[in-house]
C-alpha positions in Angstrom: 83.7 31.6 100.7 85.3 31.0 97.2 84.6 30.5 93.9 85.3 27.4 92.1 85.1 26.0 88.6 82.3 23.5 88.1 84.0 19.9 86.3 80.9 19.7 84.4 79.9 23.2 82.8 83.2 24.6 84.0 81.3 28.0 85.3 82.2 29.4 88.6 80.7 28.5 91.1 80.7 28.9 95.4 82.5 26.0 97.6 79.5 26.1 99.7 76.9 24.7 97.4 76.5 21.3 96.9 75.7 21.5 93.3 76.2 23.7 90.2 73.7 26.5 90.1 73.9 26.7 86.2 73.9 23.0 85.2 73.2 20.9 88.6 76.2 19.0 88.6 76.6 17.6 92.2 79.7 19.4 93.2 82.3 17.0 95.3 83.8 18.4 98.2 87.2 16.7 97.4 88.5 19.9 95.3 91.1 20.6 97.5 94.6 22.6 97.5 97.4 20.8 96.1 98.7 20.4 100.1 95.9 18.5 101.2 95.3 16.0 98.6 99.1 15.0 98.8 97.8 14.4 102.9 95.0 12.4 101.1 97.6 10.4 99.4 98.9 9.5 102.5 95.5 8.7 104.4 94.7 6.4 101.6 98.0 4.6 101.8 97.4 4.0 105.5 94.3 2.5 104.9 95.0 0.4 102.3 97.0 -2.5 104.9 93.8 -2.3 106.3 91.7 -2.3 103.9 93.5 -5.6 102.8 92.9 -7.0 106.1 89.5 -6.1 106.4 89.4 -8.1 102.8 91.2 -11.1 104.2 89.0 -11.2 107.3 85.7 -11.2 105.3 86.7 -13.8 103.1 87.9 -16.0 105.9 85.0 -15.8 108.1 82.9 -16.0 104.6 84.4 -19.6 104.1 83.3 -20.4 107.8 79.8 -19.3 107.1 79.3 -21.4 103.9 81.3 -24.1 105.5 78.6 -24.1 108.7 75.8 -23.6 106.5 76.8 -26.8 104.0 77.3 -29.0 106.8 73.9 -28.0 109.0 71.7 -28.6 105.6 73.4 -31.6 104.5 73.6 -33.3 107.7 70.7 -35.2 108.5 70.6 -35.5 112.0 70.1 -32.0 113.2 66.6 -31.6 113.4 65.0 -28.0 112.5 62.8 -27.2 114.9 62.5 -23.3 116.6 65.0 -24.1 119.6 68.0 -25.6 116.7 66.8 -22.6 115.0 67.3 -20.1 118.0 70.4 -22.0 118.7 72.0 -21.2 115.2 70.9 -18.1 114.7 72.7 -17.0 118.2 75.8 -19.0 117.0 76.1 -16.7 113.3 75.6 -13.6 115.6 78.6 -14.6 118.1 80.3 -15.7 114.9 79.6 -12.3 113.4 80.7 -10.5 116.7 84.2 -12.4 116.7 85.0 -11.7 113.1 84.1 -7.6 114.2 86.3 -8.3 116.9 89.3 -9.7 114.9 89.2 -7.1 111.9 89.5 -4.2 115.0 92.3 -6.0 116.6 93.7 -6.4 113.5 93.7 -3.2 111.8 95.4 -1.8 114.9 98.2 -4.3 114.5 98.3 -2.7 111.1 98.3 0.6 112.5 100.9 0.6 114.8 103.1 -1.6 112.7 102.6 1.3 110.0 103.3 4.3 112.7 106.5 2.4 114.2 108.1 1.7 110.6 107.1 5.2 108.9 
């Protein structure tokens, strides 16, 4: 156990609690040694191909989903009764499934793009 220095009141206080004992600011656990918040720096520069892709996906897939939805309630020949319904509602799920599945096989693209050219 050690004491830090509250960001708030800018008592000392233990790393242990989760807040400030003297003014009940919620106390982060990101204060971290110099060391390991340059390894943080890194982390987050992994995950920001990632995060991009992740991005790109959802948008993507979002288009899809608006695009679907436009065209089944403008078109007047599907018919809305429980079993088109049913039918559509398992259709977003597997839709929903596949864009999981592309944003994992994706990101590991990332990551082993990243790892080979580091």
């Amino acid at each position: 156990m050690s004491l830090i220095e509250c960001p708030e009141c800018e008592k000392e206080v233990s790393d242990t609690v989760n807040s400030c004992i003297h003014c009940g600011f919620t106390i982060s656990k990101s204060v971290e040694s110099p060391q390991s918040q340059a390894t943080n720096v890194v982390s987050d520069a992994d995950e920001g191909a990632e995060s991009t892709i992740n991005q790109m996906v959802d948008f993507l897939f979002g288009v899809m989903y608006l695009f679907l939805l436009y065209n089944i309630f403008t078109d007047d020949s599907i018919s809305m009764d429980g079993a088109s319904l049913f039918g559509l509602l398992i259709a977003f799920g597997l839709l929903y499934f596949f864009q999981k599945i592309v944003k994992g096989v994706l990101a590991t693209i990332a990551r082993s793009f990243e790892n080979t050219f580091k």
